[in-house]
Steps between C-alpha positions, in 0.01 A plus 500: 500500500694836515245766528717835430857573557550557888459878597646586849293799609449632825627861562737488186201441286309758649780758362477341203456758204328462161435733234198430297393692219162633628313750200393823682191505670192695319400880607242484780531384834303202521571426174877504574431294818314224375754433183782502795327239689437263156848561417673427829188152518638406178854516572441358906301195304704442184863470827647831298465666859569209734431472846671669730628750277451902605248733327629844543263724451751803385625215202153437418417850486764541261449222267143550407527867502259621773443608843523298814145535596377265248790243519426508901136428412593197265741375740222511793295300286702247344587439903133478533542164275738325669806640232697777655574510880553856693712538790458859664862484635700312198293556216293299231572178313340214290332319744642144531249182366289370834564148443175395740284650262601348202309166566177717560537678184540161333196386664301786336636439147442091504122575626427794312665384157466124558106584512515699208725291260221203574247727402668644176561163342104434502463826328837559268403490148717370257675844417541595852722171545695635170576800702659324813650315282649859312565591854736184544679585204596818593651324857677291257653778273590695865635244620772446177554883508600465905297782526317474862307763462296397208443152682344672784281664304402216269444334828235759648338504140452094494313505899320853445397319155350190700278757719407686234364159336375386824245868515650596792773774390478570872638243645856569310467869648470320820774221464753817374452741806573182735801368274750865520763291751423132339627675143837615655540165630431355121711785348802324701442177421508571094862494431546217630607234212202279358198692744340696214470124311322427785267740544426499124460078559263582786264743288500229262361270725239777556387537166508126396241419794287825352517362240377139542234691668608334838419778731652295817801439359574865394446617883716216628756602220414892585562455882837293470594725241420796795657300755847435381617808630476356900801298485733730288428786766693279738820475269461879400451578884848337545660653225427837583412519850506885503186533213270394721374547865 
């Protein structure tokens, strides 16, 4: 299956040039640097700055309307995640996707949430399960609309919504600090024709186990669910060799 259209990046890419329409940063200097840092995360995560592509900080300056000093800070930091990389003689870019640590990242998710989906579907009440199932519908109506975005987001809801249930809010927070370069990976993988079917068939899965109140079935469903990611990184690897190092 055809992961994205084929993107041939190397130094071209890096020139590459996108204008996004960035609100201007709040008054205050740490103020102004953390909403630079969420705003350049959100675009990094949701492919609107792909990898490879330059972050200049004179551009950035400009667009959110403030000084370098806090868009230097932001950029250290977002580099500090994995998401930007600096190079002291050519200059700073999105960092490209480490393929080898996908699998790890994976790893964390299928223990962490596999554990916790088991444990939520001994304790979901009967309105809880109405509100995964709420949280479906909403992947449904996204998914009509074409609108990405709103998948994504219906997506996080439906596994925060299982740890919440489970009692351990925690172990989403955990899950979503070790997921940032798994979620550009799944942000490419979207478009491609019939995948958010599947991932909407796979949460499905989820939920009937949770709610036949068969707790091994839901982590079995939970971890292949998790794990289906492995083999497309292959095809996306090939596809756009210059996204990832």
């Amino acid at each position: 299956m055809a992961i994205a259209a084929r993107d041939d990046s190397g130094e071209g890419q890096r020139r590459e040039r996108r204008s996004l329409p960035f609100a201007q940063a709040p008054a205050g200097r740490a103020t102004a640097s953390s909403f630079v840092q969420d705003e350049l995360r959100r675009a990094i995560l949701a492919m609107e700055l792909r990898p490879g592509m330059p972050l200049v900080e004179k551009e950035l300056t400009a667009r959110f309307g403030i000084s370098r000093t806090p868009v230097r800070e932001a950029l250290i930091r977002l580099k500090e995640e994995g998401l930007v990389e600096i190079f002291p003689q050519s200059g700073t870019f999105v960092a490209r996707i480490p393929a080898a640590a996908i699998p790890e990242a994976v790893f964390i998710r299928q223990a962490l949430e596999g554990a916790a989906v088991e444990l939520a579907t001994q304790r979901a009440s009967a309105a809880e399960i109405a509100g995964l199932d709420a949280t479906i519908a909403r992947l449904h109506e996204a998914q009509e609309a074409g609108d990405q975005g709103a998948f994504h987001l219906a997506d996080e809801a439906f596994h925060e919504t299982i740890a919440g249930i489970a009692g351990y809010p925690g172990v989403w927070r955990i899950a979503h600090a070790a997921k940032s370069q798994i979620d550009r990976c799944r942000r490419m993988t979207l478009p491609v024709p019939g995948r958010m079917e599947k991932v909407i068939h796979e949460h499905l899965v989820i939920l009937d186990a949770m709610r036949r109140r068969d707790g091994k079935a839901a982590e079995a469903a939970m971890r292949t669910h998790l794990g289906m990611l492995l083999p497309e990184l292959v095809i996306m690897q090939a596809q756009n060799p210059g996204y990832f190092i």
